[in-house]
C-alpha positions in Angstrom: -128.3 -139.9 -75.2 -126.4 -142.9 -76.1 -124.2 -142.9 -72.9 -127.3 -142.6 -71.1 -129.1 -146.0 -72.2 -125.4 -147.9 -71.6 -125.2 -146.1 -68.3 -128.9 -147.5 -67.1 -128.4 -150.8 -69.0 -125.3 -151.3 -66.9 -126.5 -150.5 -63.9 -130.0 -152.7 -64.9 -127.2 -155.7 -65.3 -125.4 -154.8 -62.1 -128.9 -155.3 -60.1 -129.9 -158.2 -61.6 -126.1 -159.7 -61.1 -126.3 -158.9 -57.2 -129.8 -159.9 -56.7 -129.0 -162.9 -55.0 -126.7 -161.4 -52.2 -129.6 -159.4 -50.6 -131.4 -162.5 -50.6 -128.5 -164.2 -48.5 -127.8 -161.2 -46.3 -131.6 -161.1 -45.3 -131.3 -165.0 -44.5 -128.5 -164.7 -42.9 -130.0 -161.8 -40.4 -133.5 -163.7 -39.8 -131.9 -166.8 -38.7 -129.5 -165.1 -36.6 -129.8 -162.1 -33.3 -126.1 -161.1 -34.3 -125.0 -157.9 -36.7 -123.6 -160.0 -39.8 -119.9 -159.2 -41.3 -119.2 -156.5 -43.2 -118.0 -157.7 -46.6 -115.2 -156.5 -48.2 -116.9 -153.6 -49.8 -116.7 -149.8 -48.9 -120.3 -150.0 -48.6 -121.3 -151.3 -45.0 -120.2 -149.9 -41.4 -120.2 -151.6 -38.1 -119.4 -151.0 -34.6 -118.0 -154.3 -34.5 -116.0 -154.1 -37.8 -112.4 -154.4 -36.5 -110.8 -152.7 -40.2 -111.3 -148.9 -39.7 -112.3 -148.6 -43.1 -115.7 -149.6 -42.5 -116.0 -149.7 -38.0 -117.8 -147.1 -36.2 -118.5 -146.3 -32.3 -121.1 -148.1 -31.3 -124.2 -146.3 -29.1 -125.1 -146.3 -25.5 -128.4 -145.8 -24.1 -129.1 -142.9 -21.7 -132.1 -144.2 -18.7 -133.7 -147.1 -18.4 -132.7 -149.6 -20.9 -136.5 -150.8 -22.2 -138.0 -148.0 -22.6 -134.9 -146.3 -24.3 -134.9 -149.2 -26.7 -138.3 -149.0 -27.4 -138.2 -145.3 -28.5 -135.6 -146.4 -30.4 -137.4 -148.6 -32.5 -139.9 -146.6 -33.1 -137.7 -143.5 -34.0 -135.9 -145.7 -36.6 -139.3 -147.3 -37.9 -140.5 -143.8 -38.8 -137.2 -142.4 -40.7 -138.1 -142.0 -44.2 -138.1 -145.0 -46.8 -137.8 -147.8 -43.5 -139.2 -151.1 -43.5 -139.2 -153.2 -40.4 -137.9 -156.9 -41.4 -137.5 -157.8 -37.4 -138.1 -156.1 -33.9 -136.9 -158.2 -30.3 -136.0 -157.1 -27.1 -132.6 -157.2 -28.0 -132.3 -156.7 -31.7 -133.5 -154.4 -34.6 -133.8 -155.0 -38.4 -134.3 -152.2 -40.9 -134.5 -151.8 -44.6 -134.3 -148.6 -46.5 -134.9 -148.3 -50.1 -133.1 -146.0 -52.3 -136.0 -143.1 -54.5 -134.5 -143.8 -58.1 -133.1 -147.4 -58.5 -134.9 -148.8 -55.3 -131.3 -150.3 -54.0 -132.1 -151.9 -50.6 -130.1 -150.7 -47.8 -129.8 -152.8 -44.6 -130.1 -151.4 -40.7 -129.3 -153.5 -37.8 -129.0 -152.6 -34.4 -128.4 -155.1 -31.3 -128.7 -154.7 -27.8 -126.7 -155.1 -24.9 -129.3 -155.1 -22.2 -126.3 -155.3 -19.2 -124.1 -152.4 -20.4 -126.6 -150.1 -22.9 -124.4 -151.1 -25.6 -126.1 -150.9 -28.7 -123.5 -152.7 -31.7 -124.9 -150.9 -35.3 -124.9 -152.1 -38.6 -125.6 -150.5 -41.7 -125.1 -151.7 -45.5 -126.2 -151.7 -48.9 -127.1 -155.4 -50.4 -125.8 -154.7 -53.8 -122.7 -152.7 -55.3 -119.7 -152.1 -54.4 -119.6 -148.4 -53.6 -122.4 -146.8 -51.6 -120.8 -142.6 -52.0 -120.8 -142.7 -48.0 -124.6 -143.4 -48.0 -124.6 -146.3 -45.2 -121.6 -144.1 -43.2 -123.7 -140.9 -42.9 -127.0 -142.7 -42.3 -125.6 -144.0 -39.2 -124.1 -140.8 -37.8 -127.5 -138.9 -38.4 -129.0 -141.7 -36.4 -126.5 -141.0 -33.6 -127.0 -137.4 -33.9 -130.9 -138.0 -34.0 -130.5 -140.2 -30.5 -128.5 -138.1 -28.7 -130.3 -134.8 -29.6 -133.4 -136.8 -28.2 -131.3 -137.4 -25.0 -131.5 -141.5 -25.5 -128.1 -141.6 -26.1 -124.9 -140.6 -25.2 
């Protein structure tokens, strides 16, 4: 019982410690169209992530480019847990929160309206290690897409 209460009190301090970098990461996204960096973390992917540690393939639309964008967004905006921060033409911002310690997860996605290119982001805001969480949520988006024939 012990070990319990030190395992929650650490991970109480661990949020409160990280608080801020959501805070920075959501600032940074909002004031800029452009996936942001992954940090030096095992806990974020991206397609445009050059260290193969955290890159993945980015996804290419199937059809006409608007309307496959806008199904898209509103796949995504009905997975479980999402919150929409910001929706363009071009660009897609996504929260997920975790059930138990409400972590906040962050989704971006960013069109290339010439090619179909679609760049993908996905990271947690806080902690270091994310047990594959950001890694797989991505993949069973791609799966999801290309099962519904808007991507391939």
């Amino acid at each position: 019982m012990q070990f319990m209460w030190k395992a929650v009190l650490i991970i109480v301090l661990a949020v409160a410690v990280n608080s801020h970098a959501g805070v920075q990461v959501e600032n940074d996204m909002n004031c800029h169209d452009q996936l942001a960096e992954c940090p030096d973390r095992p806990n974020c992917v991206s397609s445009d992530a050059k260290d193969p540690r955290h890159a993945v393939a980015p996804m290419i639309l199937v059809g006409d480019t608007a309307t496959g964008w806008a199904a898209i967004q509103t796949l995504v905006s009905r997975l479980p847990g999402s919150t929409v921060v910001k929706a363009t033409d071009r660009y897609l911002h996504v929260t997920f929160k975790s059930r138990l310690f409400r972590f906040v997860d962050d989704l971006e996605l960013k069109l290339d309206p010439q090619s179909g290119a679609i760049a993908i982001r996905s990271a947690s805001r806080t902690g270091h290690f994310d047990l594959g969480v950001n890694r797989r949520r991505v993949e069973s988006l791609r799966k999801q897409l290309a099962e519904d024939t808007l991507i391939r």
